[in-house]
C-alpha positions as a Markdown table, in Angstrom:
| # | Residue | x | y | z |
|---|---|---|---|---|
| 1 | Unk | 0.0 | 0.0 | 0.0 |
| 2 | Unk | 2.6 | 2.6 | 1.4 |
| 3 | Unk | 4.8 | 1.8 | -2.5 |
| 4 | Unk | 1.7 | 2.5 | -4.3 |
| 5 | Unk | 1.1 | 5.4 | -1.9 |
| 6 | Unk | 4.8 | 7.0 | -3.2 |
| 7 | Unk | 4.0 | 6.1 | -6.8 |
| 8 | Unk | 1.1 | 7.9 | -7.0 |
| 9 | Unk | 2.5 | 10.9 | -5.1 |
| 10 | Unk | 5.1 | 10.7 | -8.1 |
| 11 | Unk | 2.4 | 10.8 | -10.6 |
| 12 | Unk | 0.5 | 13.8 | -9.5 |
| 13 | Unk | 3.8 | 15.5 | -8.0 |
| 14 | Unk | 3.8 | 18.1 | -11.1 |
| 15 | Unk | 0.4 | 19.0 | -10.2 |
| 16 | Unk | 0.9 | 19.8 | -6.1 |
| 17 | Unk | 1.4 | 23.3 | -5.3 |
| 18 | Unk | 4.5 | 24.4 | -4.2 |
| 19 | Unk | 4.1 | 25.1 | -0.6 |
| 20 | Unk | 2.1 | 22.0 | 0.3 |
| 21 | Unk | 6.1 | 20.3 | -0.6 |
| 22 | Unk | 8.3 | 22.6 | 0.8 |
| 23 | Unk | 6.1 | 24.0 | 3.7 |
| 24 | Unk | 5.0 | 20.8 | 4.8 |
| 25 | Unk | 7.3 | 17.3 | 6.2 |
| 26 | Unk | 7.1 | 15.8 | 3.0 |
| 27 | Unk | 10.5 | 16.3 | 2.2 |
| 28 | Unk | 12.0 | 14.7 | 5.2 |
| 29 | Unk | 9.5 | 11.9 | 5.6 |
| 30 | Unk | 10.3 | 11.2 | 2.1 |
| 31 | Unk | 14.5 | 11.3 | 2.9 |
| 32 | Unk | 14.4 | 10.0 | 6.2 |
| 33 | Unk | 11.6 | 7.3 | 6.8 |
| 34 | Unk | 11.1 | 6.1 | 3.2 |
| 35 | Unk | 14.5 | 6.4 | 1.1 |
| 36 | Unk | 16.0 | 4.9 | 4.3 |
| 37 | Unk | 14.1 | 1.9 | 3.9 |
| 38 | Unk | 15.4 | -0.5 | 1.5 |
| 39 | Unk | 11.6 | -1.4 | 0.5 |
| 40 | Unk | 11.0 | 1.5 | -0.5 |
| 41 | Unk | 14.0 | 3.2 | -1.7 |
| 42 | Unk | 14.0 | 3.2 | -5.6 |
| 43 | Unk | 10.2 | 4.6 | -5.4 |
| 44 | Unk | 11.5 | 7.5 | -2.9 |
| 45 | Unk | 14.0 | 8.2 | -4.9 |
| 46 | Unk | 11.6 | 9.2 | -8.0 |
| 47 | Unk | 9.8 | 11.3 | -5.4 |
| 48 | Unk | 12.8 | 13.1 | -4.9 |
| 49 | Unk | 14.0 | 13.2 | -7.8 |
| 50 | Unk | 11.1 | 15.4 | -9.2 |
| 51 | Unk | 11.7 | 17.5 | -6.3 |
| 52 | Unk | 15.0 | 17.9 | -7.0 |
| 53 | Unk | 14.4 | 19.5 | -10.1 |
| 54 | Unk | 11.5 | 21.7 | -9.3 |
| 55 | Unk | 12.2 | 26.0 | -9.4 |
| 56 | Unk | 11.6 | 27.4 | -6.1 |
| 57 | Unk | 10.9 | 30.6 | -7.6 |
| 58 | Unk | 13.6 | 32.8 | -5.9 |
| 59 | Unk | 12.1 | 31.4 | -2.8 |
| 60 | Unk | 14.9 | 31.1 | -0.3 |
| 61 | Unk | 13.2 | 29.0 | 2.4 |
| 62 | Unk | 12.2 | 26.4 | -1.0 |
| 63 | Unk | 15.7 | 26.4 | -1.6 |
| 64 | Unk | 16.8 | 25.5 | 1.8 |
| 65 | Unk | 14.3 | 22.4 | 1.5 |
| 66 | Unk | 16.0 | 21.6 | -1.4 |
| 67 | Unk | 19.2 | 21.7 | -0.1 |
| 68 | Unk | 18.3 | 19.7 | 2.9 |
| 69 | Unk | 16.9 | 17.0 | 0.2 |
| 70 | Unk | 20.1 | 17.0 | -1.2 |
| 71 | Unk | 22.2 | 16.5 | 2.4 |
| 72 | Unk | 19.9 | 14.5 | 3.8 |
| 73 | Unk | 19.9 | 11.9 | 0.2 |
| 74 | Unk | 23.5 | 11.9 | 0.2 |
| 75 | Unk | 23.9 | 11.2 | 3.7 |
| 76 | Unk | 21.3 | 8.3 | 3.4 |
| 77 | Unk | 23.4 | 6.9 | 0.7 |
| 78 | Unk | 26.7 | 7.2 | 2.4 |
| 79 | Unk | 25.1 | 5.6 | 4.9 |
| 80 | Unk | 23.9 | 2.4 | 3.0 |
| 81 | Unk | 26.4 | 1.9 | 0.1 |
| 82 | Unk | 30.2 | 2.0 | 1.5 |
| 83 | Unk | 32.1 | 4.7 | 0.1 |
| 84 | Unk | 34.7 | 2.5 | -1.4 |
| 85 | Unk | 32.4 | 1.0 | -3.9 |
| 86 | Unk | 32.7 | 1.0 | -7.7 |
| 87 | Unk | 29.5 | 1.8 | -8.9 |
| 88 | Unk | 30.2 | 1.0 | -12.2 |
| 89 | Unk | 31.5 | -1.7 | -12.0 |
| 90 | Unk | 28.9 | -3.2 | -9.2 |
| 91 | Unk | 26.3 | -2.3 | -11.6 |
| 92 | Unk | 27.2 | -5.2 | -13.8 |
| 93 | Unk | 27.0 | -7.4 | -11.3 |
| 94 | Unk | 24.1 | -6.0 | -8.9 |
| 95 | Unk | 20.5 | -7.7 | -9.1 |
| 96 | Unk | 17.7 | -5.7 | -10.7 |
| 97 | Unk | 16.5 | -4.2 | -7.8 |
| 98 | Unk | 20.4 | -2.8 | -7.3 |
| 99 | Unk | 20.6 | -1.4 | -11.1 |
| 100 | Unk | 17.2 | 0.5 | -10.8 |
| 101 | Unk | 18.1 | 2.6 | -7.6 |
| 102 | Unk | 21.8 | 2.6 | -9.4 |
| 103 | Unk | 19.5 | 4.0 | -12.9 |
| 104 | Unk | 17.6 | 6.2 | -10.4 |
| 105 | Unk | 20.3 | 7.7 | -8.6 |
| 106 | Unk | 21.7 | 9.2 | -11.8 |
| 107 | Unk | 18.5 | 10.5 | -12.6 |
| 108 | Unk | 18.2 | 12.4 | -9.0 |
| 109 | Unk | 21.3 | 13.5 | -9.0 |
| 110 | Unk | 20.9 | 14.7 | -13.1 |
| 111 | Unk | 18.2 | 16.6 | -12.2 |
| 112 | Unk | 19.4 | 18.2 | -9.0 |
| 113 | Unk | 22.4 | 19.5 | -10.4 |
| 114 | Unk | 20.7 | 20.6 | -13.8 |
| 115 | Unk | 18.9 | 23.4 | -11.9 |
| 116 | Unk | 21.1 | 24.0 | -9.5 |
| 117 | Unk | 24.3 | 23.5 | -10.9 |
| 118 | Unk | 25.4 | 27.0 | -11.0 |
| 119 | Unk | 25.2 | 27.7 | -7.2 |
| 120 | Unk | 27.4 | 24.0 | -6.7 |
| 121 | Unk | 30.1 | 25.2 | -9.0 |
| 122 | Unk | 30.3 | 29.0 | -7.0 |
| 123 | Unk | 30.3 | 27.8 | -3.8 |
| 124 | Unk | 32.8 | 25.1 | -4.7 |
| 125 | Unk | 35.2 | 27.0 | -6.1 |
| 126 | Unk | 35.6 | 29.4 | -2.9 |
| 127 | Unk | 37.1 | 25.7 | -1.7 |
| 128 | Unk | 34.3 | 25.1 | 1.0 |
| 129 | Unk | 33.2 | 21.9 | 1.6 |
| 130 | Unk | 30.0 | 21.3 | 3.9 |
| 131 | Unk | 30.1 | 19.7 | 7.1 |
| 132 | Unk | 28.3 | 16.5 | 5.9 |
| 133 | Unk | 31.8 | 15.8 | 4.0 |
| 134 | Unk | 30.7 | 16.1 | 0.3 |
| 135 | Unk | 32.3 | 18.8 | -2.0 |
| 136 | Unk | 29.2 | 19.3 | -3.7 |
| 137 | Unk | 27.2 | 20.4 | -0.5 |
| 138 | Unk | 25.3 | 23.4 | -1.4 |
| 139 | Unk | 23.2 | 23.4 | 2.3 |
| 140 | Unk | 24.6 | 27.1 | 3.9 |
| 141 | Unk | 23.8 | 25.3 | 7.3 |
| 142 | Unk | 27.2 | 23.4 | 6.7 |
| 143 | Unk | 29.8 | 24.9 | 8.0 |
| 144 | Unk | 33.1 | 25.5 | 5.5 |
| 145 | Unk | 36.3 | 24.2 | 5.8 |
| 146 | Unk | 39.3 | 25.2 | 3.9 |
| 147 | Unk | 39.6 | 21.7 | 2.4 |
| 148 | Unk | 38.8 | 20.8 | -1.2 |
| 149 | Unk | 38.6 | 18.4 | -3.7 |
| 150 | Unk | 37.2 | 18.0 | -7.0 |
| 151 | Unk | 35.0 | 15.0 | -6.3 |
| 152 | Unk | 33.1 | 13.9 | -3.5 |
| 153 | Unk | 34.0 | 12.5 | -0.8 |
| 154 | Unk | 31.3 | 9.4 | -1.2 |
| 155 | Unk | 32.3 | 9.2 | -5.1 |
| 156 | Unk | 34.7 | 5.9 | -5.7 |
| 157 | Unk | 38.3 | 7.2 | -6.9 |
């Protein structure tokens, strides 16, 4: 019930307004209860990656939510896939649950960084990285440190 609950979310997430998605808990229940869940990962992840790509409109407090979408994905991910691993070369051999969240994790991040790449590459190139530990941390609540690196931290070398 709750995996057809997210698809259909998906399906009509074009057609919510704005502020019921960034005003509300959607967001974080979406990140923290439901792409945390192996279950129900891959169909969270298409949630959030249409909210990833949505404008907020010059709206800074939208633009927080989406930075805490980002954080809170990538710390998810860190948290569940070790930051040693290939993905390349595991997506040959993963199952086809594995190559769908592999498939859908370029798309989130594709469409995450297609709106918002501009802000990623300027705050990047002052050398700040965020206190979650990936280079590509846009969330101002992370504090800066004077390291940097080209790739993240979670990305396999």
């Amino acid at each position: 019930l709750l995996k057809a609950t997210l698809q259909t979310l998906l399906r009509f997430m074009s057609w919510i307004p704005l502020g019921y998605i960034f005003q509300t808990e959607l967001v974080e229940l979406l990140v923290m209860k439901f792409f945390a869940a192996p279950v129900f990962r891959c169909d969270a992840l298409q949630c959030l990656s249409e909210i990833a790509c949505l404008e907020a409109e010059g709206n800074s407090a939208y633009e927080a939510v989406i930075e805490k979408l980002y954080v809170g994905t990538m710390n998810v991910l860190v948290s569940h896939i070790p930051m040693s691993a290939n993905l390349t070369a595991g997506y040959g051999a993963a199952n086809e649950e594995e190559q769908l969240l592999i498939q859908r994790l370029s798309l989130f991040l594709t469409n995450y960084f297609k709106v918002r790449a501009a802000p990623v590459v300027l705050r990047n190139a002052s050398g700040s990285r965020g206190s979650c530990g990936l280079v590509a941390c846009t969330s101002t609540t992370c504090a800066a440190s004077n390291s940097h690196s080209t790739t993240p931290r979670w990305w396999p070398a």
